[in-house]
C-alpha positions as CSV (number, residue, x, y, z in Angstrom):
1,X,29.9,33.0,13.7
2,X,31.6,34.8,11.1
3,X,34.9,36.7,11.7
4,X,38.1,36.9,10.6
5,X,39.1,33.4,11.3
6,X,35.6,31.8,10.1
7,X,35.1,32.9,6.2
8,X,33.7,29.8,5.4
9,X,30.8,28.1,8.0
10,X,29.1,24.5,7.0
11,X,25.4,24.5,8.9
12,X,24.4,21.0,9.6
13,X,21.4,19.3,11.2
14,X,22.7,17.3,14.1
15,X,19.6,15.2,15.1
16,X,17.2,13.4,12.3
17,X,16.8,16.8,10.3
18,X,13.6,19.3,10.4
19,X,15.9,21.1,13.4
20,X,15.4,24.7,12.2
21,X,19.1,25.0,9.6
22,X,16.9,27.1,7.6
23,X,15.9,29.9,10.1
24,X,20.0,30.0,11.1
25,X,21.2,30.0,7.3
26,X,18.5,33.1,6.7
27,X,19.7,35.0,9.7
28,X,23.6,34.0,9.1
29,X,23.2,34.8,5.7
30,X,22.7,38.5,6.5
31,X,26.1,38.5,6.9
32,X,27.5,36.0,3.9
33,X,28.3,37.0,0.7
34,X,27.3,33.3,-0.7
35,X,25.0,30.4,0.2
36,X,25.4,27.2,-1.2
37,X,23.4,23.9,-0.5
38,X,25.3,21.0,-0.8
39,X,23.4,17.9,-0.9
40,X,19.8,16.7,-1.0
41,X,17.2,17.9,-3.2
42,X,13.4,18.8,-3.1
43,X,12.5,16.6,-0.2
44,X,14.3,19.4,2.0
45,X,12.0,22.1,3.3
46,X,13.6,24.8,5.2
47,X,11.0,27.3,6.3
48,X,11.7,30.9,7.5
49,X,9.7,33.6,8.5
50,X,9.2,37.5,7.9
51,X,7.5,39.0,9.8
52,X,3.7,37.4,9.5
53,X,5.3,35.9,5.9
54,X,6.1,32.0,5.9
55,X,8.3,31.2,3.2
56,X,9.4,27.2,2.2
57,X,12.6,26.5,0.3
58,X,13.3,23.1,-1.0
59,X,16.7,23.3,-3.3
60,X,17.1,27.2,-3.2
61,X,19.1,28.7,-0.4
62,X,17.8,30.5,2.5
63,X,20.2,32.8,1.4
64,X,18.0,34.1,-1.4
65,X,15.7,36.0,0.8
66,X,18.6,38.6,1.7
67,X,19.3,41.0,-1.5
68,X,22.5,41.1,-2.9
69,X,23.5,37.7,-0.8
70,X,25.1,35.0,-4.5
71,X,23.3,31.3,-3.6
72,X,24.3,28.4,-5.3
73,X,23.1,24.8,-5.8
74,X,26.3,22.9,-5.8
75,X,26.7,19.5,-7.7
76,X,26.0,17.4,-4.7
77,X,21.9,18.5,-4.9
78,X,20.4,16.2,-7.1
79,X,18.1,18.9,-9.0
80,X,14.5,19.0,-9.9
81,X,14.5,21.4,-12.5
82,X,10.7,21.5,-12.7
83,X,9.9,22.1,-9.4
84,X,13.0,24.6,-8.6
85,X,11.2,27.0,-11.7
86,X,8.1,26.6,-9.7
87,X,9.9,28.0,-6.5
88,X,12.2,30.4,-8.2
89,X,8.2,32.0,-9.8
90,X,6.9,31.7,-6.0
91,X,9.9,33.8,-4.7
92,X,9.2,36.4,-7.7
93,X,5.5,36.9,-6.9
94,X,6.7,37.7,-3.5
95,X,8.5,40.3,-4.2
96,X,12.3,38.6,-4.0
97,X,14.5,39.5,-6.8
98,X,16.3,36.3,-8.1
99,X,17.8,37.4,-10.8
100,X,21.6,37.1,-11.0
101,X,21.4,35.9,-8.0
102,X,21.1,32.1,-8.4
103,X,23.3,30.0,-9.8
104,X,22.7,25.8,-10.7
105,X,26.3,23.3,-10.7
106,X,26.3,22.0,-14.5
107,X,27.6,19.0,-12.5
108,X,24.2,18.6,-10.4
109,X,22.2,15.5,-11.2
110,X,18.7,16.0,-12.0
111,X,15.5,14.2,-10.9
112,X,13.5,12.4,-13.6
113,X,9.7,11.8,-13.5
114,X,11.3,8.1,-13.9
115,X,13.0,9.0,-10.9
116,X,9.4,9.6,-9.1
117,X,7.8,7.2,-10.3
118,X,10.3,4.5,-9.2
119,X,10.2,6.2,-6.0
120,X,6.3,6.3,-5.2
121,X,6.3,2.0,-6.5
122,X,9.2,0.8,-4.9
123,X,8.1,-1.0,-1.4
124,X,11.8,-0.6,-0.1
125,X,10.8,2.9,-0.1
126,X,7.4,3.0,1.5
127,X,9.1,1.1,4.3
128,X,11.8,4.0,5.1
129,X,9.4,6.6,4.5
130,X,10.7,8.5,1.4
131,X,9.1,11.0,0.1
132,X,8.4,10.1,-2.8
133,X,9.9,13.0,-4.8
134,X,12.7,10.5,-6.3
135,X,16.0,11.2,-4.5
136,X,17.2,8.0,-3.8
137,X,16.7,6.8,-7.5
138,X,18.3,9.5,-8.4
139,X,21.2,9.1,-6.2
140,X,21.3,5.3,-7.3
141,X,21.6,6.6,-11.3
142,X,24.2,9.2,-10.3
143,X,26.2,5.8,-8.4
144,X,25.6,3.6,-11.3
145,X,27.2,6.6,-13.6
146,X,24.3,6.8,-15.7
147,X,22.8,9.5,-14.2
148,X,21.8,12.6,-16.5
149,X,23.7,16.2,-15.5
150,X,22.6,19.8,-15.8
151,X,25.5,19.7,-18.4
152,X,24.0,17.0,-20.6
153,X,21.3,19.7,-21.4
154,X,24.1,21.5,-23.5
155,X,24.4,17.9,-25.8
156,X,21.1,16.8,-27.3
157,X,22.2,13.5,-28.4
158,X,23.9,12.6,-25.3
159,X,21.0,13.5,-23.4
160,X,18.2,11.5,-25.4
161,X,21.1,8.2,-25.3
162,X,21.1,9.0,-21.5
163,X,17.5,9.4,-20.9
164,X,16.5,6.6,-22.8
165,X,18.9,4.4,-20.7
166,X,17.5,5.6,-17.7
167,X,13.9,5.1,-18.7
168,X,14.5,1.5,-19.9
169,X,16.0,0.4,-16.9
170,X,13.7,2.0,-14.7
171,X,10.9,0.5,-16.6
172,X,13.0,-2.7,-16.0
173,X,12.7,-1.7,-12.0
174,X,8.6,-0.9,-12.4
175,X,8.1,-4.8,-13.5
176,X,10.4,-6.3,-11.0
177,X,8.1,-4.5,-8.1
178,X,4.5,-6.2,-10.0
179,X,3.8,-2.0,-11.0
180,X,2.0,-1.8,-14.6
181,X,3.5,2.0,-14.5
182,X,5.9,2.6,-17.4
183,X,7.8,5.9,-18.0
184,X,8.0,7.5,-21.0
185,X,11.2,8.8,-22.6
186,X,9.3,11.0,-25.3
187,X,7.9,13.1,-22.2
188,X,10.9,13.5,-20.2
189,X,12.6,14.6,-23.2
190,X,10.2,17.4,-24.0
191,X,10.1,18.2,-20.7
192,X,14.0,18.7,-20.2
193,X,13.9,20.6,-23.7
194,X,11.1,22.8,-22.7
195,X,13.0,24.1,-19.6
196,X,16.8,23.6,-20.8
197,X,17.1,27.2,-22.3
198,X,16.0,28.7,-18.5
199,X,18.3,26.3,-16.9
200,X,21.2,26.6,-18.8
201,X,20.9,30.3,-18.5
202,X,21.6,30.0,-15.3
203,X,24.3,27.0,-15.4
204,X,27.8,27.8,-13.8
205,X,30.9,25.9,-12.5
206,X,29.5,26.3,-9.3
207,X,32.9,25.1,-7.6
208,X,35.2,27.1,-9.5
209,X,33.1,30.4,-8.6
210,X,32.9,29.5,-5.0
211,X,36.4,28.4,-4.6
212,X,37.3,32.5,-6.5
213,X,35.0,33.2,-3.6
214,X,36.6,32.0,-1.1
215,X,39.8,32.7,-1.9
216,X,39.0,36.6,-2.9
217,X,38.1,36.9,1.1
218,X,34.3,36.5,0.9
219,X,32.2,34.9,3.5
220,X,30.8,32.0,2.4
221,X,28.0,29.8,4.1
222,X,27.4,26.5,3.3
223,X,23.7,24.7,3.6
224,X,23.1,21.2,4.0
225,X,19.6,19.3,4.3
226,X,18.2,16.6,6.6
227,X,20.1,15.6,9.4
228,X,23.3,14.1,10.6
229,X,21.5,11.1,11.4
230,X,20.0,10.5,8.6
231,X,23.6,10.3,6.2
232,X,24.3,7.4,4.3
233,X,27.5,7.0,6.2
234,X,26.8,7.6,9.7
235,X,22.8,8.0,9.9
236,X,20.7,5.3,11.6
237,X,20.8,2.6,8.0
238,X,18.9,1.5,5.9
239,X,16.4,4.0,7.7
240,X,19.1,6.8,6.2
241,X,18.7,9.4,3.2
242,X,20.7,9.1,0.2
243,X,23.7,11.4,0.5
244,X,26.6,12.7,3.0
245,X,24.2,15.5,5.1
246,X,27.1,15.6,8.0
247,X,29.7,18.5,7.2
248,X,32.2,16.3,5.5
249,X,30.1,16.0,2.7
250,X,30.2,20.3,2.5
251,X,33.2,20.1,0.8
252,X,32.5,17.7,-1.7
253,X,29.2,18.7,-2.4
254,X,30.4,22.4,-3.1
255,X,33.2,21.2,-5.2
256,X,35.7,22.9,-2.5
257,X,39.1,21.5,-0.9
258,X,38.9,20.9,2.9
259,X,40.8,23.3,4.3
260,X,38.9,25.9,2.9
261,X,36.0,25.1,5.3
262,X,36.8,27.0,8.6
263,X,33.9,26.3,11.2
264,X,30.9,24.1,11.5
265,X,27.9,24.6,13.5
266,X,25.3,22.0,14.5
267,X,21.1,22.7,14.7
268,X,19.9,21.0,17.3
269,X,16.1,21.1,18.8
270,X,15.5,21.3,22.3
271,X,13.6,18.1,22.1
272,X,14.1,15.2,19.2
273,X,12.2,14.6,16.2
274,X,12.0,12.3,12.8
275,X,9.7,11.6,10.0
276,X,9.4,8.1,8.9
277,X,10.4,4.9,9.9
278,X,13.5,3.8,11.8
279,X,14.9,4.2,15.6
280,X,14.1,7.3,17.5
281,X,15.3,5.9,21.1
282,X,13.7,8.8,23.1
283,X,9.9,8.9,21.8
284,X,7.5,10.0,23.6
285,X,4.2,7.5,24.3
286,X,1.1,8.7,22.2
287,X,-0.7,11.1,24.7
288,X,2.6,13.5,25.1
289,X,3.9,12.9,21.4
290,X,0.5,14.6,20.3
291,X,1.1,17.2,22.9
292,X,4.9,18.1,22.0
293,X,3.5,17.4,18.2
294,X,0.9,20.4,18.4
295,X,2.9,22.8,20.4
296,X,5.9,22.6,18.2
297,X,3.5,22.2,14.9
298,X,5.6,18.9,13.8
299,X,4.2,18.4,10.2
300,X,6.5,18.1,7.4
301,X,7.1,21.0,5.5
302,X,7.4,19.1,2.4
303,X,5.0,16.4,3.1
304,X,3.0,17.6,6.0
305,X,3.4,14.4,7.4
306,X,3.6,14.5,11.5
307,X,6.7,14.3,12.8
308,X,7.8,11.9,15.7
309,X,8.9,13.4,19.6
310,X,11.3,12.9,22.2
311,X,13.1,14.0,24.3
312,X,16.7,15.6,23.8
313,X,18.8,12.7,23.1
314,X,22.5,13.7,24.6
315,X,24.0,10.5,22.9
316,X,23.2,11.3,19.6
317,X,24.2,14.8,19.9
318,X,27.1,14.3,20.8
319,X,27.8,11.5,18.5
320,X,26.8,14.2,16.1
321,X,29.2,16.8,17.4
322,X,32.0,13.9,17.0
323,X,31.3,13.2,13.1
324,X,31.0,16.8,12.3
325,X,33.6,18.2,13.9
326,X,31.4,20.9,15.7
327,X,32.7,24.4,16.4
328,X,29.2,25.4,18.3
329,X,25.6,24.6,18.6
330,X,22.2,26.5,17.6
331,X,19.2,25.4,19.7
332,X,16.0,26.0,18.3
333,X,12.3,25.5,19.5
334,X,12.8,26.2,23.4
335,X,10.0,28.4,23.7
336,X,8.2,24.8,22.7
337,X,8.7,23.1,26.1
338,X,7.7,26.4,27.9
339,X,4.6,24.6,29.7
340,X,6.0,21.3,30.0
341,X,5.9,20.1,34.3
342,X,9.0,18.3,33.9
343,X,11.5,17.7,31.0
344,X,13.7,14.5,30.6
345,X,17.4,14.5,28.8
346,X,18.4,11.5,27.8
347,X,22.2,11.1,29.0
348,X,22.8,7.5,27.9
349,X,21.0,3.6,27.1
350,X,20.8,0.5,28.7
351,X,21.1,-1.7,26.7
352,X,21.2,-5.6,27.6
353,X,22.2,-4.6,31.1
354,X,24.8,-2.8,30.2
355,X,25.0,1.0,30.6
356,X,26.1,2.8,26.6
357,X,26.8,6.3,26.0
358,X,28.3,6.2,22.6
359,X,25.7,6.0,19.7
360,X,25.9,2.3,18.1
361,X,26.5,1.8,14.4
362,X,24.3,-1.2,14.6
363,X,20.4,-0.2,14.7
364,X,19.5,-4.3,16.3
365,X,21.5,-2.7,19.0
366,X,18.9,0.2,19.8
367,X,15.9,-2.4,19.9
368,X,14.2,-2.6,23.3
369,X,17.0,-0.1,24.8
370,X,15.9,1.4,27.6
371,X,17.0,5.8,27.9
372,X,18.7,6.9,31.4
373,X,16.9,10.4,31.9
374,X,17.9,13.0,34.0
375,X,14.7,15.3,35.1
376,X,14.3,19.4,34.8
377,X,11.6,20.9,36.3
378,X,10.2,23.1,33.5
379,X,9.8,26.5,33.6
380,X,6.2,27.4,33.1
381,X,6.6,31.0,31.5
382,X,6.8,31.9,28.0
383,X,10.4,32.6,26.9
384,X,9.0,34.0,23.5
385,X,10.2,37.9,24.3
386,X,13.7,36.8,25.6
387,X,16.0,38.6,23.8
388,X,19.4,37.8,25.5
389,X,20.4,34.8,27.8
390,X,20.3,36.2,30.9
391,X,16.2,36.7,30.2
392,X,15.6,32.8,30.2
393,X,14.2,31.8,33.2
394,X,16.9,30.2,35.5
395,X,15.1,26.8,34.8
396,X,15.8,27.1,31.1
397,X,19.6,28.2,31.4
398,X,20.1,25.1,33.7
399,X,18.7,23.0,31.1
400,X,20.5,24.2,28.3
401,X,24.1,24.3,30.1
402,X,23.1,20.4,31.1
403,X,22.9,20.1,27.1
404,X,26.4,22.0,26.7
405,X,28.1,19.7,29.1
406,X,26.8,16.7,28.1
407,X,27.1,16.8,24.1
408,X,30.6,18.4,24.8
409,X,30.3,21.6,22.3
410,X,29.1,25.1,23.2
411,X,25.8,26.4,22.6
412,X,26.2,29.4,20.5
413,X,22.9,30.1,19.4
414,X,19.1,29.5,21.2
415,X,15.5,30.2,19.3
416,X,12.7,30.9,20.9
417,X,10.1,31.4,17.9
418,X,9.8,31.8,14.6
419,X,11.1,35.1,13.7
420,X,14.4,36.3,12.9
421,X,14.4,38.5,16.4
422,X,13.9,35.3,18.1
423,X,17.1,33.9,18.2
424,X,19.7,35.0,20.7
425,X,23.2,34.7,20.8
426,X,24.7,33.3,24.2
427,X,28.2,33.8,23.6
C-alpha cells in the first residue's frame, strides 16, 4: 500500500472489529517508519503470529514487533498505564527490544481502577457487553472534562484535585446502581505515583513528532481498534464502543491535520462476526455458528468470550467502505470457509416488504429483517499454501470478486492463515 503517493495509510476494521487489523498493521509495518494507534484502549486485542509464537497487543502497536519501526499511542487511546507496563515486560521477556521505541501522548487519558469498577457494576454495561476494563467511563470523564491526562502526572496537586473528583463522583455512580463498591482515592494515587516516573519517561507530544514525521517524508501507519461498526457515530448504537474507530477519527486521534492522511484500507473477514449484544443481521443458527466458531477459533482475544457468525454482510461493508473513504480492502480468514458445501453473501434486507441495501441508522429497523443471499458453492480444498491469487481455487476467486463488486472497493489484500506468509497480495 505504501508508495510514493501513500506516505500516510489509516487501517480500519470495517465489520464489528476482531477482523485481523493486527496481522495487516504487523506485516505493513515492515515497511513504515511509525505506528500509531489512535483510539480505544485495553479492550483491543490484536494478535499476530511468528512463526509457532502468538503474540497479543492491547494499546501497543503491532508495529513494535518489527526493530527499528517508532509506535506511538496517540491522545485518542484512553491509556491503562498499569496494564501497558505489564505488556511492554511481556514483549521484553520475549526477546523484543522496546526501548526508544515507544512513545505515550501526554494528552492520552488514562483508565482509573474507578474507571473499572464503574464499568464491571454498571448494568447499562452488562447489557452491551463491555468489557469491563473501563473504557467507556473513561471516555465519559474525558467528555465531562474531568478526565485525568498522562500530563497531569507532571503536577502532583492537580492530579490528587483531579483524582479525587473522579473518585467522588464515581462513588456517586456506585450508589445510584444499589453497588456497596467504593473506590479509593488514596490507592489510585499511590498507584499513579508508583508508575508516573516510567511513564513520564516515556511521555511525548505524540502529534507534534508524528506530524515532523510526516512531513520529513516518512511512512507513517496509523492503527485503529474495534470496528467501523461499532463507532460512536456510525456503529450500530447504543450497542457501539466509546470512540471514532472509522478512519475520520485517525486524524484526530493522532493529533494530525487531514490532508496528511493519504489512503485508507478496510479489514474485512470473509464471514461476519461480533462479541456482545446488539444486531448482527447475518447470524448463523446455533448448529453452524458453533461450526464457523471452531474453525475460525472465535474467542475474544481480550476476553475469550465466543464470538458471534455470519455470513459476509455486503451491506455493511459497503456502508463501511462509504464512511471511511476506502482506498482497498484486506480479507482475512478465507482459508476458514475452505470446507464449507455452500456459502451465502448477504447482498441486501427485506425489511417490511420492502427490499434495502443501504445500512439503516436506526437499529428497530434491522429487527426481524429478513437477508437476500446469493449462494457459492464452496471450494472444498485447503487454500492454506496459496501464495498468489491465481492459486485459489476458481471457486474462491469467484467469491471474492462477488465481494469486490458488491461492496464497491478493491480487494487488495486476502489471508489465508495466521502467519505473516499467509497473506497475498491480489493487485
Amino acid at each position: 500500500m505504501f508508495d510514493s503517493n501513500t506516505r500516510t495509510l489509516v487501517v480500519v476494521g470495517a465489520q464489528w472489529g476482531d477482523e485481523g487489523k493486527g496481522k495487516l498493521v504487523d506485516v505493513l509495518a515492515e515497511q513504515a517508519d511509525w505506528v500509531v494507534r489512535y483510539q480505544g484502549g485495553a479492550n483491543a486485542g490484536h494478535t499476530v503470529h511468528i512463526g509457532d509464537k502468538q503474540t497479543v497487543l492491547h494499546q501497543i502497536p503491532s508495529g513494535i514487533l518489527h526493530p527499528g519501526v517508532r509506535c506511538a499511542i496517540g491522545n485518542g487511546v484512553v491509556l491503562d498505564p498499569e496494564t501497558l507496563f505489564d505488556e511492554v515486560d511481556e514483549l521484553v521477556k520475549d526477546g523484543v527490544d522496546v526501548h526508544g521505541r515507544l512513545y505515550v501522548s501526554d494528552r492520552a487519558h488514562m483508565v482509573m481502577p474507578y474507571h473499572k469498577l464503574v464499568d464491571k457494576e454498571s448494568a447499562a454495561s452488562k447489557a452491551i457487553g463491555t468489557t469491563g476494563r473501563g473504557i467507556g467511563p473513561c471516555y465519559e470523564d474525558k467528555v465531562a472534562r474531568r478526565g485525568v491526562r498522562v500530563l497531569d502526572l507532571r503536577h502532583p496537586d492537580r492530579l490528587k484535585t483531579l483524582v479525587e473528583r473522579g473518585t467522588e463522583h464515581a462513588n456517586q455512580q456506585l450508589a445510584s446502581f444499589g453497588s456497596a463498591k467504593r473506590a479509593d482515592a488514596a490507592f489510585t494515587l499511590a498507584a499513579l505515583n508508583a508508575l508516573a516516573p516510567r511513564l513520564l519517561a516515556i511521555t511525548e507530544d505524540t502529534g507534534l513528532a508524528v506530524h515532523r514525521a510526516v512531513k520529513g517524508g516518512a511512512t507513517v501507519l496509523l492503527e485503529g481498534a474495534q470496528g467501523s461498526l461499532l463507532d460512536v457515530d456510525h456503529g450500530t448504537y447504543p450497542f457501539v464502543t466509546s470512540s471514532s474507530t472509522t478512519a475520520g477519527g485517525a486524524a484526530i486521534g493522532v493529533g494530525i491535520g487531514p490532508r496528511s492522511i493519504h489512503a485508507a484500507l478496510g479489514v474485512v473477514k470473509a464471514y461476519t462476526t461480533r462479541v456482545g449484544a446488539g444486531p448482527l443481521p447475518t447470524e448463523f443458527d446455533e448448529v453452524m455458528g458453533e461450526q464457523v466458531r471452531k474453525l475460525g477459533n472465535e474467542f475474544g482475544a481480550t476476553t475469550g468470550r465466543p464470538r458471534r457468525c455470519g455470513w459476509f454482510d455486503a451491506v455493511v461493508v459497503r456502508y463501511a467502505v462509504r464512511v471511511n473513504g476506502l482506498s482497498a480492502l484486506a480479507v482475512t480468514k478465507l482459508d476458514v470457509l475452505d470446507t464449507l458445501d455452500r456459502i451465502g453473501l448477504c447482498t441486501g434486507y427485506q425489511i417490511g416488504g420492502e427490499m434495502v441495501e443501504e445500512f439503516p441508522g436506526d437499529i428497530a429497523a434491522l429487527e426481524g429483517l429478513t437477508p437476500r443471499y446469493e449462494w457459492f458453492d464452496g471450494w472444498k480444498t485447503s487454500t492454506a499454501s496459496a501464495r498468489k491469487l491465481s492459486d485459489l481455487p476458481a471457486a474462491a476467486r469467484a467469491y471474492l470478486d462477488r465481494i469486490e463488486a458488491l461492496v464497491e472497493c478493491p480487494i487488495r489484500y486476502v489471508s489465508v492463515g495466521t502467519r505473516r506468509d499467509q497473506i497475498l497480495e491480489v493487485r
